[in-house]
Legacy VTK file of the C-alpha trace (Angstrom):
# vtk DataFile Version 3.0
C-alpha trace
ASCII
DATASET POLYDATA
POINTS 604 float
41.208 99.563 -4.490
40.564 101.452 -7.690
38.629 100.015 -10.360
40.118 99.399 -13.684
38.478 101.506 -16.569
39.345 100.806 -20.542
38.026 102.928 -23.113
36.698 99.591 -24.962
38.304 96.006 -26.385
40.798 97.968 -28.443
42.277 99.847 -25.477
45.615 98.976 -25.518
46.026 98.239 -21.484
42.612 96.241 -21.595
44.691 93.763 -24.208
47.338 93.642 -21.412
45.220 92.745 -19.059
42.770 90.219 -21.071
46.351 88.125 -22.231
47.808 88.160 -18.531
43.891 86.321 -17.533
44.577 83.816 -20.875
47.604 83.056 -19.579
46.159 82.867 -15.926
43.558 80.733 -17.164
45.692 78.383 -19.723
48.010 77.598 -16.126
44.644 76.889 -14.108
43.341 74.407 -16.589
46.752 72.652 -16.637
45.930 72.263 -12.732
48.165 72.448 -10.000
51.663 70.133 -10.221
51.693 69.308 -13.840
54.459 70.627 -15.378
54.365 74.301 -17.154
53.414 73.791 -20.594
55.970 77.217 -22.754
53.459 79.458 -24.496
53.520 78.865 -28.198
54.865 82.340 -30.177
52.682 84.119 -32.663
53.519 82.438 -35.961
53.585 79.078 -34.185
49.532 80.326 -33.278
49.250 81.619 -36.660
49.438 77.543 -38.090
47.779 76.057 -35.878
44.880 79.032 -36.613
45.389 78.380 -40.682
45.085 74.428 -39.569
41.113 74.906 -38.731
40.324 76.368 -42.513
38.944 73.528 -44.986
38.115 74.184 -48.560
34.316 74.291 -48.294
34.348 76.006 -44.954
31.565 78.325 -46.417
30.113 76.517 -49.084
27.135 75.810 -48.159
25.933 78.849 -47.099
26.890 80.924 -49.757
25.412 78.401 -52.297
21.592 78.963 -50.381
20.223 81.502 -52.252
19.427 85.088 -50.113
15.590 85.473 -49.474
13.249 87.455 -52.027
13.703 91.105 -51.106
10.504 90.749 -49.173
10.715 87.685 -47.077
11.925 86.777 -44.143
11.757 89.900 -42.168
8.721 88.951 -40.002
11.163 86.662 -37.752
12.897 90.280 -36.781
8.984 91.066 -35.036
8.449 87.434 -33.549
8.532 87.398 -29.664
10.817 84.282 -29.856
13.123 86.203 -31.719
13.268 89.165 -29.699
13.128 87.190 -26.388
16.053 85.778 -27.812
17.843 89.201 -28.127
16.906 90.152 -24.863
20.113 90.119 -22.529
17.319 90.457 -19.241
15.875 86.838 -20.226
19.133 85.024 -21.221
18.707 83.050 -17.375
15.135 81.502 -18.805
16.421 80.291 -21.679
20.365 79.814 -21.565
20.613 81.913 -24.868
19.040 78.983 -27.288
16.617 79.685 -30.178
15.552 76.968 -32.180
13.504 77.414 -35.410
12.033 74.322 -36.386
9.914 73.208 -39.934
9.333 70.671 -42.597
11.882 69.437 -45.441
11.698 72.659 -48.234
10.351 74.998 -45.657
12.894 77.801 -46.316
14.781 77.297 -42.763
18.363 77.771 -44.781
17.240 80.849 -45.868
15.639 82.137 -43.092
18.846 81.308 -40.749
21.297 83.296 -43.464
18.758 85.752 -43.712
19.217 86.074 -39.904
22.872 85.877 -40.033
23.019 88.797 -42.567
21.083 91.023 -40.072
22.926 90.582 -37.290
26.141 90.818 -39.114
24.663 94.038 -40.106
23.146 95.651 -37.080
25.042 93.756 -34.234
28.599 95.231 -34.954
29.812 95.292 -31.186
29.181 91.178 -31.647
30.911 88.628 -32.323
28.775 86.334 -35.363
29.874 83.611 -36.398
27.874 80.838 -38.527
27.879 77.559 -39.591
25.405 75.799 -42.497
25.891 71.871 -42.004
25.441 70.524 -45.491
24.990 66.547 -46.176
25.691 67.131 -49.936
28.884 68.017 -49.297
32.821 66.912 -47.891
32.983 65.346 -44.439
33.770 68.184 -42.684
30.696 70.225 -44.163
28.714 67.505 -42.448
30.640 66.707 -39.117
30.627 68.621 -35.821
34.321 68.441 -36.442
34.016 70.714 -38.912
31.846 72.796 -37.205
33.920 73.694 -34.336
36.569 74.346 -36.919
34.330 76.682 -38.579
33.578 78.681 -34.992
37.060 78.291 -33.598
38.101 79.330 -36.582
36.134 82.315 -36.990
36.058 83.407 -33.223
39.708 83.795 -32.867
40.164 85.467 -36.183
37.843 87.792 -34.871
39.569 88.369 -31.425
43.188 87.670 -31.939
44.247 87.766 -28.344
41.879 84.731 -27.696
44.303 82.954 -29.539
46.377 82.073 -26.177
44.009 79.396 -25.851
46.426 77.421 -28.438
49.389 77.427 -25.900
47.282 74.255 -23.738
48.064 72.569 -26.926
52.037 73.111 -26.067
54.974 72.057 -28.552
53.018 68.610 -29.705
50.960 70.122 -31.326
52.979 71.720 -34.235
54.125 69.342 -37.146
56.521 69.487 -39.611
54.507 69.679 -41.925
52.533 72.266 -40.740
48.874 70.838 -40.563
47.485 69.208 -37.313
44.906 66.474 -36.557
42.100 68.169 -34.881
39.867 65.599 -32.596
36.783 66.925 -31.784
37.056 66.805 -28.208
40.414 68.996 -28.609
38.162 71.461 -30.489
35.533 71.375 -27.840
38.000 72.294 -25.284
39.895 75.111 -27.101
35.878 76.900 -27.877
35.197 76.140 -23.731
39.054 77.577 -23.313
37.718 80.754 -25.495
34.402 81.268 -24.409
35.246 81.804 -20.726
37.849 84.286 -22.031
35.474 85.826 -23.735
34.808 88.640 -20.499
32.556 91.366 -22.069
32.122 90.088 -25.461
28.996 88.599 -26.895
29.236 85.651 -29.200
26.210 84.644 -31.296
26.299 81.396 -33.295
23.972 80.476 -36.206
23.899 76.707 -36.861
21.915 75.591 -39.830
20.355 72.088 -40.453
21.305 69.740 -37.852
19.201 66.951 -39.397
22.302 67.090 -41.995
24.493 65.534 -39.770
24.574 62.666 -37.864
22.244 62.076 -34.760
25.038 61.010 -32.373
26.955 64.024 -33.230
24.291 66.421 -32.803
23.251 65.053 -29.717
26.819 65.468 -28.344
27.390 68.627 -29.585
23.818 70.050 -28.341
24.827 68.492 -24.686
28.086 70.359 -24.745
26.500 73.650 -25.589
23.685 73.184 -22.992
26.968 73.248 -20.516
28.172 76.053 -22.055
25.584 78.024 -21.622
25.193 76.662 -18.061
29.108 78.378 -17.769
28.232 81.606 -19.550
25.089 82.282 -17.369
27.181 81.438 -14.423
29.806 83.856 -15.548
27.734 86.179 -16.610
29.362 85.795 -20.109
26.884 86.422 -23.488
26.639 83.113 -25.569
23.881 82.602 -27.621
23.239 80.026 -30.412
20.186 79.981 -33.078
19.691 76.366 -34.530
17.460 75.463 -37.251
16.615 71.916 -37.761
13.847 69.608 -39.654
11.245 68.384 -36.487
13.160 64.417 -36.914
14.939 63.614 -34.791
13.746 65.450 -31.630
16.368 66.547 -29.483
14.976 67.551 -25.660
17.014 70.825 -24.719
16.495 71.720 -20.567
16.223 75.477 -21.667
15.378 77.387 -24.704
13.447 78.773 -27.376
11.434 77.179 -30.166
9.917 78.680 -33.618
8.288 76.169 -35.981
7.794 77.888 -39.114
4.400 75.679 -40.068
1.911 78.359 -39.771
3.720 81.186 -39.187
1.519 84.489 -40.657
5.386 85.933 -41.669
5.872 82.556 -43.633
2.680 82.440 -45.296
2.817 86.204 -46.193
6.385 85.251 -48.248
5.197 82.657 -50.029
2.374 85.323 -50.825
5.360 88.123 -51.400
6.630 85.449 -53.657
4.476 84.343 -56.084
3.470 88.178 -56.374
6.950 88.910 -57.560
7.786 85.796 -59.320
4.868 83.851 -61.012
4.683 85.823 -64.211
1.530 85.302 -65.182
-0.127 88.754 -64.719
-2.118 89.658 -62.302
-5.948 89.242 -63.415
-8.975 87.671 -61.931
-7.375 83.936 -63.394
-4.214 84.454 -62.303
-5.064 85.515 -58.723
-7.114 82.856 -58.100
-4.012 80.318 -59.333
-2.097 82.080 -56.752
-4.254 81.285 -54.374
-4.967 77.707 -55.359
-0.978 77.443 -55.629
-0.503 78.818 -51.805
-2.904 76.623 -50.221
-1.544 73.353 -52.142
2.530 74.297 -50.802
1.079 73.963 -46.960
4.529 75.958 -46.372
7.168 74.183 -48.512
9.055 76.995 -49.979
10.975 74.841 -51.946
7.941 73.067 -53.514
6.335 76.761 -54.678
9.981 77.680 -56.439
9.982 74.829 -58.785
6.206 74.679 -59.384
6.495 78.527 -60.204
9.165 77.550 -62.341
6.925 74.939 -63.919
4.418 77.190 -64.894
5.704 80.114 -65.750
7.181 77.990 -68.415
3.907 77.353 -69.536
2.959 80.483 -69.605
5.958 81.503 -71.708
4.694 78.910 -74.105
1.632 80.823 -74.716
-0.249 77.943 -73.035
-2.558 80.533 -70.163
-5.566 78.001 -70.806
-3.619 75.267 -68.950
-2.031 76.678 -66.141
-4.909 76.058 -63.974
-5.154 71.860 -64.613
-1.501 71.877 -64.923
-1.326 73.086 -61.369
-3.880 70.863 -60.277
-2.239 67.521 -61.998
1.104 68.655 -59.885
1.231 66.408 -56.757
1.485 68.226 -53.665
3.939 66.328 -51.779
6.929 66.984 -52.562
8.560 63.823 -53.525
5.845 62.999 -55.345
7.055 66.889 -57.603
10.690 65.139 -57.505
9.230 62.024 -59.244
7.089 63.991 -61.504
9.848 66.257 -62.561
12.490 63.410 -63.305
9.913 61.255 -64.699
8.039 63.649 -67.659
9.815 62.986 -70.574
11.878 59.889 -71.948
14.508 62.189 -73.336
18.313 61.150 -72.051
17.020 58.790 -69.351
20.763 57.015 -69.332
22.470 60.521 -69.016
19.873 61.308 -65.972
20.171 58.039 -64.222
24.300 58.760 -64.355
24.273 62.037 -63.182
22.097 61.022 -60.227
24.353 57.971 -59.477
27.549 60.424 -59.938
25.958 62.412 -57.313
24.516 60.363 -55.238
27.374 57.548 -54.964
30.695 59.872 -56.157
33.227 58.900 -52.988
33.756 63.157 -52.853
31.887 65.451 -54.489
32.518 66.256 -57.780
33.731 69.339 -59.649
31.502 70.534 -62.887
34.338 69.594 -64.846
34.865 66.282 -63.406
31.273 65.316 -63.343
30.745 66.447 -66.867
33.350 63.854 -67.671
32.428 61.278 -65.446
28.914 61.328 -67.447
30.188 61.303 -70.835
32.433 58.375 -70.219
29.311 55.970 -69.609
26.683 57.930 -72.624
29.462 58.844 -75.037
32.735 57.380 -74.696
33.615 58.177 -78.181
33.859 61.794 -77.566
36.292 62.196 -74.569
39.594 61.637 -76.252
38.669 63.430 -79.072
40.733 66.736 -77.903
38.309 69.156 -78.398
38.457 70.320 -74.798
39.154 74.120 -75.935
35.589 73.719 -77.113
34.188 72.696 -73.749
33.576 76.136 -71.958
32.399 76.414 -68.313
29.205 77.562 -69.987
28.608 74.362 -71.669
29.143 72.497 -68.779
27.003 74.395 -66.621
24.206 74.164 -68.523
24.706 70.035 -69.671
24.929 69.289 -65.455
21.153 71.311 -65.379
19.631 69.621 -68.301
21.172 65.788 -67.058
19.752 66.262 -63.406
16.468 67.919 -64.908
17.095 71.209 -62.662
17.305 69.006 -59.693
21.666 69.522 -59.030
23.303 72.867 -58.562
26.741 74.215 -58.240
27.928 75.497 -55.072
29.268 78.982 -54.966
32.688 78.459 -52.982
36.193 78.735 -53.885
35.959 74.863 -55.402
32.822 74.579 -56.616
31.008 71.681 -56.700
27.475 69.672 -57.784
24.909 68.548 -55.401
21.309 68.213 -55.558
19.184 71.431 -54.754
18.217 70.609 -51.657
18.886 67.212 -49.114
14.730 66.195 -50.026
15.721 65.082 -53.398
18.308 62.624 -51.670
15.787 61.865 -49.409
13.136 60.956 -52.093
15.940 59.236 -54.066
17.603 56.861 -51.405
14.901 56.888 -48.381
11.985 56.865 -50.452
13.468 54.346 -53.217
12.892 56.879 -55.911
15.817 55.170 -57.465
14.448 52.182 -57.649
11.235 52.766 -58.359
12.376 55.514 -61.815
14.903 52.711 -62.710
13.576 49.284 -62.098
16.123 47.782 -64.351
18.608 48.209 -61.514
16.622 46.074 -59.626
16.502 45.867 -55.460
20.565 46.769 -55.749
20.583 49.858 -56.982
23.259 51.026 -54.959
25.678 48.030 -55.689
24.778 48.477 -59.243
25.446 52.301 -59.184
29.042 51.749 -57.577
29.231 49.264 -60.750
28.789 51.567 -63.375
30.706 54.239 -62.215
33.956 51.902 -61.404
33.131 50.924 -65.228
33.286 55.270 -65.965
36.194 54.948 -64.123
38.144 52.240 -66.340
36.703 53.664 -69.476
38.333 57.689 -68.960
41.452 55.840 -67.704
41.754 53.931 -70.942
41.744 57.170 -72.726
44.768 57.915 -75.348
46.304 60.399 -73.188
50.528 59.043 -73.068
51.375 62.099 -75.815
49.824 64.412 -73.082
51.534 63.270 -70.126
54.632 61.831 -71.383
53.478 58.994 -69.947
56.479 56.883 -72.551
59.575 58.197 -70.106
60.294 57.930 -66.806
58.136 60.251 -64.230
60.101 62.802 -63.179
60.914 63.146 -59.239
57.722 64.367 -57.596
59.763 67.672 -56.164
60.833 68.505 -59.451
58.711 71.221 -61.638
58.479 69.102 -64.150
56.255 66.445 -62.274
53.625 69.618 -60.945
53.509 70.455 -64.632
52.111 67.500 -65.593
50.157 67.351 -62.942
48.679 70.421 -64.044
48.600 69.028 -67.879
45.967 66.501 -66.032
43.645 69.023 -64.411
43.227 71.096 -67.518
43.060 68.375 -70.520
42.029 65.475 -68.277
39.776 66.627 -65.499
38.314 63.394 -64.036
41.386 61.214 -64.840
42.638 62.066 -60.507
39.395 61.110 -60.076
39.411 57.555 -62.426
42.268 56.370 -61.023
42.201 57.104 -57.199
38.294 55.973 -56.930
38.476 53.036 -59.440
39.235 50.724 -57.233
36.700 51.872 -54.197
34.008 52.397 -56.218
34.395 47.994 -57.257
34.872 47.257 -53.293
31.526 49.169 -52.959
30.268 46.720 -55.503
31.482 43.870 -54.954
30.438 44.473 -50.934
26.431 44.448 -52.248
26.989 41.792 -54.107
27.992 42.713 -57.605
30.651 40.205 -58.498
34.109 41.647 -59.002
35.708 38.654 -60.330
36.695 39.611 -63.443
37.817 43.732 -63.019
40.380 41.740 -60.634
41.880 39.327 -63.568
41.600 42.058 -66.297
42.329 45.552 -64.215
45.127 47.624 -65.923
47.373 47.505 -62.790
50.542 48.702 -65.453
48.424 51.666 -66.702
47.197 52.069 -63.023
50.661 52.463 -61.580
51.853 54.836 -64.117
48.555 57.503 -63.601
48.837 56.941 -59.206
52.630 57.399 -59.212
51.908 60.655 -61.515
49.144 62.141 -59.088
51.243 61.257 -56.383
53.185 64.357 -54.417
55.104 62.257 -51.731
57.971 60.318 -53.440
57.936 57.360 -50.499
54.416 56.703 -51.746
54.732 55.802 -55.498
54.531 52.108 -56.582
57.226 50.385 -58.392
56.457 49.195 -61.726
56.485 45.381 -59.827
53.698 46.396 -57.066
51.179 43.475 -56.947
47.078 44.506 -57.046
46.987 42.678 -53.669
49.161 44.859 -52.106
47.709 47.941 -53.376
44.153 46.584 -52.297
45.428 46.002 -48.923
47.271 49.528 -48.537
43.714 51.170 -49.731
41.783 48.857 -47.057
39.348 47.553 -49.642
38.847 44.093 -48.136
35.973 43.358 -50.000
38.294 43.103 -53.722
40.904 41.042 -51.697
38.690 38.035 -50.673
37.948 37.466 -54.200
41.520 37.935 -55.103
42.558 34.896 -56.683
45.838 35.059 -54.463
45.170 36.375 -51.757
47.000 34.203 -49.544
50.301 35.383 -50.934
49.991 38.527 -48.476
53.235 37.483 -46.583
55.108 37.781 -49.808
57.463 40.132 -49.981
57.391 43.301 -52.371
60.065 45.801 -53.345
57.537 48.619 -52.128
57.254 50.605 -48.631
56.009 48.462 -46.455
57.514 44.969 -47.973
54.535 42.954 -47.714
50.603 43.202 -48.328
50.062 42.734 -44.907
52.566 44.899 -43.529
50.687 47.926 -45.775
47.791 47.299 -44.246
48.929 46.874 -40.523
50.727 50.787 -41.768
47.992 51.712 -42.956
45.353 51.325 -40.426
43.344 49.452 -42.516
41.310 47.452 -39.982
39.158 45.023 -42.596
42.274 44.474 -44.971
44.038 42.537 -42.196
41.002 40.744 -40.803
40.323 39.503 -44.334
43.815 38.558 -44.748
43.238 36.421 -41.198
40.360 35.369 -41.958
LINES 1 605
604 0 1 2 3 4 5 6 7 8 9 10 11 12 13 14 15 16 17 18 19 20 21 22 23 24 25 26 27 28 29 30 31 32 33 34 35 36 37 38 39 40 41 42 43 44 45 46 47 48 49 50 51 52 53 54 55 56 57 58 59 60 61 62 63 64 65 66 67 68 69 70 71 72 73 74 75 76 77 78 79 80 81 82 83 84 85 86 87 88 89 90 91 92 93 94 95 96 97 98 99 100 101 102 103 104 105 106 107 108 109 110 111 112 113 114 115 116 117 118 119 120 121 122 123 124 125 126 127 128 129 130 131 132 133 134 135 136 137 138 139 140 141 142 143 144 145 146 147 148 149 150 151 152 153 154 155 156 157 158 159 160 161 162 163 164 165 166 167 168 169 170 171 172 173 174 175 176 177 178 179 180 181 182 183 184 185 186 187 188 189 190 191 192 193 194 195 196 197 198 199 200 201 202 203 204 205 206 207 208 209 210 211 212 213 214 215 216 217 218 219 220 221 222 223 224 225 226 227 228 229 230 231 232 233 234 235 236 237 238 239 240 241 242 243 244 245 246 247 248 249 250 251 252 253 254 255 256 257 258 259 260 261 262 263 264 265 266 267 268 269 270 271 272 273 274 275 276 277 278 279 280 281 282 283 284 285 286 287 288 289 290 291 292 293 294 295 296 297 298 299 300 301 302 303 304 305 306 307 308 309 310 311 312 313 314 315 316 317 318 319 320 321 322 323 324 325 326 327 328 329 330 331 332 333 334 335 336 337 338 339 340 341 342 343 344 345 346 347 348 349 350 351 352 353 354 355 356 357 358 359 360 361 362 363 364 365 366 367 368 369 370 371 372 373 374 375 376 377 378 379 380 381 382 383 384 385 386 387 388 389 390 391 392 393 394 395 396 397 398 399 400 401 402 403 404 405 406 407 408 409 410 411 412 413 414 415 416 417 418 419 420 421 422 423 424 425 426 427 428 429 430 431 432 433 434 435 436 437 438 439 440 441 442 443 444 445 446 447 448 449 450 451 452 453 454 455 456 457 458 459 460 461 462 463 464 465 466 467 468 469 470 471 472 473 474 475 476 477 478 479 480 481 482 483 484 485 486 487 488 489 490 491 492 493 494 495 496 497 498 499 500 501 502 503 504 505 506 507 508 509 510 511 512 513 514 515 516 517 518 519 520 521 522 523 524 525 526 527 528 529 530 531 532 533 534 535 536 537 538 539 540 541 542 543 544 545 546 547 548 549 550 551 552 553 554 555 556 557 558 559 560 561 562 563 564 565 566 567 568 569 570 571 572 573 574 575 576 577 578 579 580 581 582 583 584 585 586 587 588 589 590 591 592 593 594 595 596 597 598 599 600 601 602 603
């Protein structure tokens, strides 16, 4: 028999051929006497496809900022690296590379770095990344997401991989369009595609798996140990690169590892660095505060860009004779920087201690606009409703987030943007460390109870604002179908930015508090459930889900699952009452709802 030649992927037989295998394989995996499960059509593939995208899909690793035109390149010469590369050694180590360094090393930038190249010279490849990010939405810190992310980006990438889809069958499309992806569904569509894969290579760049959580990790690392047990096997080309902090160790059989701790190519870009980017000439004093400044980072990029930042302010001031002690009195640790950066002035210490709890506590990250908001309803109430919003440019807002956090929070470059510290070692130092506590003792041991406090009180005080003229909030809502409700809707998000925010969070940010032991007592006898009603049934898109005028707080509390507000509900045992809303009564809503505590505190 003849063998088969194509002329490459694109050859239009070869696609024959590669769908006829899919659909081979897809019947194999159903196993033998099930019944045949009808291959979905293209625009039934072409949903479930847009199903894997989420808004900050990319977020994260567009917000790290590309390396300094001369670092990072030394990984491209490291025998790791290259051993890596080299298809003839894939068998020793299964196609994993781990690179491995201390909080603020630079690993983020190294991995994009990385990425970038082999986007660049690896065009016969298939490259596809993903930057966990514990800053940011669930997804951007889940495995979940990441197989989304790969899927995602792997079938775009090869279209006719998208068969894999039809083991889903019919049950998997909804009305509505979106699907519920479980991550063990995921796992077995990217198994599905990587054995389809036939003379394709698929790299994978996986950034900071300390960002996520341990169990995950260790799950997902498992599963691509098998993979790459399959791919060897089938003499398929799978490779992944992680990059991780050294905590927690995760044992892999086979593979590579690069700690970036003493690395010459490391060192040298610090050195590259602070050549370029301490400007503070280049004389006999300054060389020798280069120095000085290189041995104290022991390797922490991040430490060296805000200490260069530090004192090339004081140079700008004039102030040469100091830069020497001032580097010295800068601890080298860097939590100890963190402290010493939010700690070295008195000037708005209640607009700092906000904007930390906003980001720190916030139940979703917030946008600039929403945070800016969020921080003037605590510091200056006075001025939110005063309708000067026109005034309030995204230039203003920008630079009021920088000069609250004290440089420490950043917004992400995505197609939402969004503020989060600079880097996950300034959580760290906040919440592991008790840097919280320890820069605002008045909170006490409870910081974080007292933080969900004082934003639920943010919450109440933006939702208070005079704001009926502006959303007509004297007549009836119009149905939620109708243009007239996305219009004000869309009043909302330009004059009122953090009023969604108010009134969906309100209420979870007092369960948070009340569950550490700040007494909710009296937000439950005094919340503005009418005013409440009117802003929910406004943001809300699905008519079946808006309140009636008559809705009781219990039953809303037990339809949101926040258990912790009903047991100090003063009537909480009237959850067999019935309600003119959805589900009747307070207990039904939460037995609909899935909301697991509400109906064991309603039992209890």
């Amino acid at each position: 028999m003849g063998m088969c030649r194509f002329t490459g992927l694109e050859d239009v037989e070869y696609k024959k051929v590669s769908a006829a295998l899919c659909r081979m394989t897809s019947a194999i995996s159903r196993g033998p006497g099930r019944e045949e499960i009808p291959s979905l059509d293209a625009e039934q593939r072409r949903v479930l496809l847009d199903s894997l995208r989420f808004d900050q899909i990319d977020a994260r690793q567009m917000t790290i900022k590309s390396g300094h035109a001369k670092t990072c390149k030394w990984l491209l010469k490291m025998q790791e690296y290259l051993d890596w590369l080299d298809v003839n050694k894939l068998v020793e180590h299964h196609g994993f590379l781990w690179i491995k360094g201390k909080p603020g090393t630079g690993k983020s930038t190294l991995m994009k770095f990385a990425h970038a190249h082999a986007r660049k010279t690896m065009k016969d490849k298939i490259i596809t990344p993903f930057f966990f990010n514990a800053r940011g939405e669930d997804l951007e810190k889940s495995t979940a997401g990441m197989y989304r992310s790969l899927l995602l980006q792997l079938l775009e990438r090869t279209s006719e991989l998208q068969c894999v889809f039809d083991s889903l069958g019919l049950t998997a499309m909804s009305s509505s369009g979106s699907h519920q992806w479980s991550v063990e569904t995921l796992k077995e569509l990217f198994e599905q595609a990587i054995q389809l894969l036939g003379g394709r290579s698929l790299i994978c760049f996986i950034d900071a798996l300390d960002e996520c959580e341990e169990r995950q990790i260790r799950d997902m690392v498992a599963f691509f140990e098998q993979l790459g047990e399959l791919a060897i096997s089938a003499g398929i080309r799978f490779q992944v690169c992680f990059s991780s902090r050294h905590y927690p160790h995760i044992t892999i059989s086979k593979g590579l590892d690069l700690v970036l701790e003493g690395q010459e190519g490391h060192d040298q870009d610090i050195t590259n660095y602070l050549d370029s980017e301490l400007k503070i000439g280049h004389g006999k004093l300054a060389e020798e505060i280069r120095g000085e400044l290189q041995n104290k980072a022991s390797g922490v990029f991040m430490w060296v860009v805000l200490v260069v930042e530090i004192l090339n302010k004081e140079n700008d001031g004039g102030r040469v004779h100091v830069l020497r002690q001032k580097l010295r009195d800068i601890p080298n640790d860097l939590h100890e920087l963190f402290r010493q950066i939010l700690m070295r002035d008195c000037y708005n210490r209640d607009e700092l201690l906000l904007c930390i709890q906003w980001i720190l506590f916030a139940k979703q990250p917030l946008k600039p606009e929403e945070l800016y908001f969020a921080i003037l309803s605590g510091v200056a109430p006075e001025v939110i409703g005063s309708g000067n919003i026109d005034e309030i440019t995204t230039d203003v807002m920008k630079k009021f987030i920088l000069n609250s956090s004290k440089g420490l929070a950043e917004i992400t470059k995505s197609k939402t943007p969004t503020v989060q510290f600079i880097h996950e070692s300034v959580r760290d130092f906040l919440i592991k460390e008790n840097g919280l506590g320890e820069l605002f003792p008045d909170l006490g041991g409870n910081f974080q109870g007292q933080s969900h406090d004082r934003l639920k009180q943010c919450c109440l005080i933006y939702m208070g604002i005079e704001n009926s003229a502006h959303l007509g909030m004297g007549k009836p809502l119009p149905e939620v179908s109708e243009e007239e409700a996305t219009d004000f809707r869309q009043v909302d998000t330009n004059t009122f930015p953090f009023l969604e925010y108010a009134t969906h969070m309100v209420l979870c940010h007092a369960d948070a508090a009340e569950s550490r032991g700040v007494d909710q007592g009296d937000l439950i006898r005094t919340f503005p459930l009418a005013n409440w009603i009117k802003l929910s049934n406004l943001f809300e898109k699905v008519k079946v889900r808006r309140y009636t005028q008559n809705a009781s707080l219990l039953y809303i509390l037990a339809e949101h699952n926040l258990s912790n507000l009903i047991r100090v509900h003063p009537n909480n045992i009237s959850y067999v009452e019935v309600e003119d809303e959805r589900y009747g009564l307070p207990l039904f809503a939460a037995l609909a709802t899935g909301s697991k505590e509400a109906v064991q505190t309603f039992m209890e």
